[in-house]
C-alpha positions as CSV (number, residue, x, y, z in Angstrom):
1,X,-6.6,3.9,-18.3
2,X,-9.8,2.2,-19.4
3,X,-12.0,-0.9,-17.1
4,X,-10.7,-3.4,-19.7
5,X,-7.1,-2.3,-19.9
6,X,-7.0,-2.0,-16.0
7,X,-6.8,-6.0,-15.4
8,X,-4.0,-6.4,-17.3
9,X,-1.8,-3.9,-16.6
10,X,-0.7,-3.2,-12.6
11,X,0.4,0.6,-12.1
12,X,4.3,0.9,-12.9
13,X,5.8,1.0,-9.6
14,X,4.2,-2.2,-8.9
15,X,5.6,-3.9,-12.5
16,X,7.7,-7.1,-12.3
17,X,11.1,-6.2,-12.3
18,X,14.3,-8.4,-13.1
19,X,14.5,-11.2,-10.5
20,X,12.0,-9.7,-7.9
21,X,9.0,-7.3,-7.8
22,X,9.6,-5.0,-4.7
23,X,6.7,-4.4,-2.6
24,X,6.8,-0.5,-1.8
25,X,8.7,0.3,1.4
26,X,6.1,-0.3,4.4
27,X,4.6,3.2,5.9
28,X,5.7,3.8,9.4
29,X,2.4,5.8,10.0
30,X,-0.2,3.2,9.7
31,X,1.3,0.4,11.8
32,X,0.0,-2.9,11.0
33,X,-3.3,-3.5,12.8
34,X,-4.6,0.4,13.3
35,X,-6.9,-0.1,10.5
36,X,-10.6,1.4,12.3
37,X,-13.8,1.5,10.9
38,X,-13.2,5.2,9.3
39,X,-9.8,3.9,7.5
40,X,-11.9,1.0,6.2
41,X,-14.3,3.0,4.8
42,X,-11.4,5.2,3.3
43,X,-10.0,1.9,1.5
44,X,-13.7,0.8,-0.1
45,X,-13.7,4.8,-1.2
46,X,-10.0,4.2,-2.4
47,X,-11.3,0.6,-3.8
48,X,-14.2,1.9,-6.0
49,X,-12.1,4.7,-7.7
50,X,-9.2,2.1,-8.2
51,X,-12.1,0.0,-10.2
52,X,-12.2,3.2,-12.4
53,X,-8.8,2.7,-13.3
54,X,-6.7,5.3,-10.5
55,X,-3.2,4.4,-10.3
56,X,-3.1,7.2,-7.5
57,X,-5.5,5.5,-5.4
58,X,-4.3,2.4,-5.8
59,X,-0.6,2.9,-4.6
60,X,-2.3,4.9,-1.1
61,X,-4.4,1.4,-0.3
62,X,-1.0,-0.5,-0.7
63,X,0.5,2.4,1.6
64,X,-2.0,2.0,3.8
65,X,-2.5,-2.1,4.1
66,X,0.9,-3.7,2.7
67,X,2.5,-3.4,6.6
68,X,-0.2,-5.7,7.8
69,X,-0.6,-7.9,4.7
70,X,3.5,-8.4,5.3
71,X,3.5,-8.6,8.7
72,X,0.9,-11.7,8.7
73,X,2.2,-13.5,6.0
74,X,5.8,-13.6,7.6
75,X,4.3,-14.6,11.0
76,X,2.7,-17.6,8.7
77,X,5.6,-18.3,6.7
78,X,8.6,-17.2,8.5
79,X,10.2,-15.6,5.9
80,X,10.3,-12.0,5.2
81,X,11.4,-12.8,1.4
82,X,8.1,-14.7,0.8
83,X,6.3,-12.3,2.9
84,X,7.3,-9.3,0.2
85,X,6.4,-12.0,-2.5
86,X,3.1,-13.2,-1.4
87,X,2.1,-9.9,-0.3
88,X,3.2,-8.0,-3.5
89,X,0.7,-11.4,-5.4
90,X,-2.5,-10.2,-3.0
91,X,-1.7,-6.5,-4.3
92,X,-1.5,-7.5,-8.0
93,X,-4.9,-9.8,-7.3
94,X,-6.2,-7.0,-6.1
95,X,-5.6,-4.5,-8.8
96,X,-6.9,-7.5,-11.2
97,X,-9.8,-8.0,-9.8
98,X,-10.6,-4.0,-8.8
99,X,-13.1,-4.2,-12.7
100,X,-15.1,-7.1,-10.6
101,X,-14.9,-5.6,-7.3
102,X,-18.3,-4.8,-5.1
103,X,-19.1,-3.4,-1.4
104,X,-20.4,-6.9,-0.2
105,X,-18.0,-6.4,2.8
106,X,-15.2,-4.8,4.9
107,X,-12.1,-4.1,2.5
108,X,-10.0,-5.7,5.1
109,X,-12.7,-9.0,4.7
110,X,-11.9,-9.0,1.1
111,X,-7.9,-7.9,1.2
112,X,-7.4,-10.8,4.0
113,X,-9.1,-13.3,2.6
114,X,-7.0,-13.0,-0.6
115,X,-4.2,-12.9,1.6
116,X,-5.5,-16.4,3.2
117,X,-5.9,-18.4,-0.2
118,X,-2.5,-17.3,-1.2
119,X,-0.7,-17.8,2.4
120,X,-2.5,-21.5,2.5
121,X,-1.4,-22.4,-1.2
122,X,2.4,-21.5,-0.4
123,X,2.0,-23.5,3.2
124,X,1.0,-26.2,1.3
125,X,3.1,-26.6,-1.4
126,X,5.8,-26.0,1.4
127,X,4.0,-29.5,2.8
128,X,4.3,-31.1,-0.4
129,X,7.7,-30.3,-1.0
130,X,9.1,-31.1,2.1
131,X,12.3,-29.2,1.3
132,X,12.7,-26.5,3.1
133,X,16.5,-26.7,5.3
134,X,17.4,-25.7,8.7
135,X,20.0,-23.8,6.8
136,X,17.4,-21.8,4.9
137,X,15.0,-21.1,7.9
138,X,18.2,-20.0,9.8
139,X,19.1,-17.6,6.7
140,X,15.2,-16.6,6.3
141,X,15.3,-15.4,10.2
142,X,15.3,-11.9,11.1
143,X,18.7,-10.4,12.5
144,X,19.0,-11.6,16.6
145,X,19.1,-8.4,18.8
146,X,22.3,-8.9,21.0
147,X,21.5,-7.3,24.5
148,X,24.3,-5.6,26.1
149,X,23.9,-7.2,30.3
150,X,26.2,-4.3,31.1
151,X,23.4,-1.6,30.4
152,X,20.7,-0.9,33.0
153,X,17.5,-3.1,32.2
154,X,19.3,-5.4,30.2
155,X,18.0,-8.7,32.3
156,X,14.8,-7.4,31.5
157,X,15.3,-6.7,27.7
158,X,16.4,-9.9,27.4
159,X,14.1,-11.9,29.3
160,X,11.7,-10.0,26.8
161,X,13.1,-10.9,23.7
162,X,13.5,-14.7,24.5
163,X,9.6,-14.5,25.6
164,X,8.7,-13.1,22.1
165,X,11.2,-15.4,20.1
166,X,9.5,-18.3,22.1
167,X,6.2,-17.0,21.2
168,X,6.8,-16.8,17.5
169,X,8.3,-20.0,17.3
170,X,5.1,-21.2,19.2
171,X,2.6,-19.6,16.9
172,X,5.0,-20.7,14.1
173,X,4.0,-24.8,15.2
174,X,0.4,-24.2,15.5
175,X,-2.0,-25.3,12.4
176,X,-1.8,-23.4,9.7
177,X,-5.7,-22.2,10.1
178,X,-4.9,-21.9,14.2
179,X,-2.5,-19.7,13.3
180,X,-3.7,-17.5,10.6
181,X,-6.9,-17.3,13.5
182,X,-3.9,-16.3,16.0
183,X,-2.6,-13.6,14.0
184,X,-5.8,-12.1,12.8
185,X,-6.6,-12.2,16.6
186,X,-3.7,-11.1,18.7
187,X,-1.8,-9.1,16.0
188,X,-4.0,-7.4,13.5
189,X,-6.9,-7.0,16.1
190,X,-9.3,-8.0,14.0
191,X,-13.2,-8.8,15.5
192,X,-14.4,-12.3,15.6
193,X,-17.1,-11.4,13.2
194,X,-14.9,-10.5,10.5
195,X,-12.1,-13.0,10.9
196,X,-15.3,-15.5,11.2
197,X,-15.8,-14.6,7.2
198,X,-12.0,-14.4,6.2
199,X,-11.5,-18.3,7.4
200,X,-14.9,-19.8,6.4
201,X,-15.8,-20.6,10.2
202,X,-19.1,-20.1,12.5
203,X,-18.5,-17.7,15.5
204,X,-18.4,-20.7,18.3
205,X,-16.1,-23.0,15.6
206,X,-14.0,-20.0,15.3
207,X,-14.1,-19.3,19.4
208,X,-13.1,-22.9,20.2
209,X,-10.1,-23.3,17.3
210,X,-8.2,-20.3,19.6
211,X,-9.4,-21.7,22.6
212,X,-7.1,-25.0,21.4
213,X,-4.5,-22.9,20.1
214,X,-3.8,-21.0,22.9
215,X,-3.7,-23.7,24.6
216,X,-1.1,-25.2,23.0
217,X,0.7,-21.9,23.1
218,X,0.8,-21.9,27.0
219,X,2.0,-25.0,26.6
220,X,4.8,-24.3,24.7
221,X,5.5,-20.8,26.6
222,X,4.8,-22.5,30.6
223,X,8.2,-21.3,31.5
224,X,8.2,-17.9,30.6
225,X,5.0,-17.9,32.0
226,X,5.4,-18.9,35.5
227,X,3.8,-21.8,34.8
228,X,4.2,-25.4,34.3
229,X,3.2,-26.8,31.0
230,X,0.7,-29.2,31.1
């Protein structure tokens, strides 16, 4: 496949289908978030020989990044059908724009920063709209775990699973740039520095936007904290 040919044409597997593209199944190895300074290096390696036109390389950065690309859009949208869709959009944006594509920074700068523009646009057309229904968040929702209270640690299990639904639904109410900061944080790991560049923000403007949001997220978790919300 030629330079000019390759930002028109996403590899196969990655082709719109009827009624929904399918992003490839996640890959249980590289958890979302485990992405280290030698894997990023892998992905610009991977990055420059997908600018040549490699299919091959290609499908191993979606391998490698589509767990985390899906796992913070749905903690931004709440919906793992719009996290598959927005996720499979920052892939095809970033086959498109492989022909353009330099080493001005981390891959995982560039891939979440795509990821932002995108996640922002759908969060607020969703504003615009205004239409979205208890009914559909209810049928957007994962599956609830039911804890058996007859099985050993069960109090526990479940005291655990009502702290992280409260948590979700507490990162869930936070700003939409709060959040994103949140999640780039506390769930992909990512350093100040880089998260600093992916939302447009000075290090102490960055360091006092999740100093607000987490305090609004004790406030909203003072009970399953110990504590009393303020």
């Amino acid at each position: 496949m030629t330079t000019a040919s390759l930002a028109d044409a996403p590899p196969a597997f990655f082709m719109p289908q009827p009624e929904r593209i399918p992003c490839p199944a996640p890959t249980p190895a590289i958890p979302a978030g485990a992405v280290d300074e030698s894997s990023d290096e892998e992905s610009v390696r991977l990055m420059l020989r997908v600018r040549e036109g490699d299919e091959k390389a290609f499908e191993r950065l979606v391998e490698i990044h589509q767990g985390a690309v899906v796992g913070t859009v749905y903690r931004m949208l709440n919906s793992l059908d719009d996290a598959h869709d927005i996720a499979q959009q920052v892939f095809i944006r970033v086959w498109r724009s492989a022909p353009r594509y330099e080493v001005t920074a981390k891959f995982t700068t560039w891939l979440y920063t795509i990821t932002r523009n995108l996640v922002f646009n759908e969060t607020r057309r969703r504003s615009r709209r205004k239409e979205v229904s208890i009914e559909q968040e209810n049928e957007d929702d994962p599956p609830k775990h039911f804890v058996d209270l007859s099985v050993a640690g069960a109090d526990e299990n479940l005291v655990k699973s009502e702290f992280h639904d409260a948590l979700d639904k507490a990162i869930a109410a936070l700003p939409e740039k709060q959040r994103l900061a949140v999640i780039l944080r506390g769930k992909q790991d990512l350093p100040y520095e880089e998260i600093c560049v992916i939302l447009k923000m000075s290090l102490p403007a960055l360091k006092s936007l999740l100093f607000r949001a987490r305090n609004e997220l004790r406030k909203h978790l003072g009970q399953h904290l110990g504590e009393a919300a303020d």
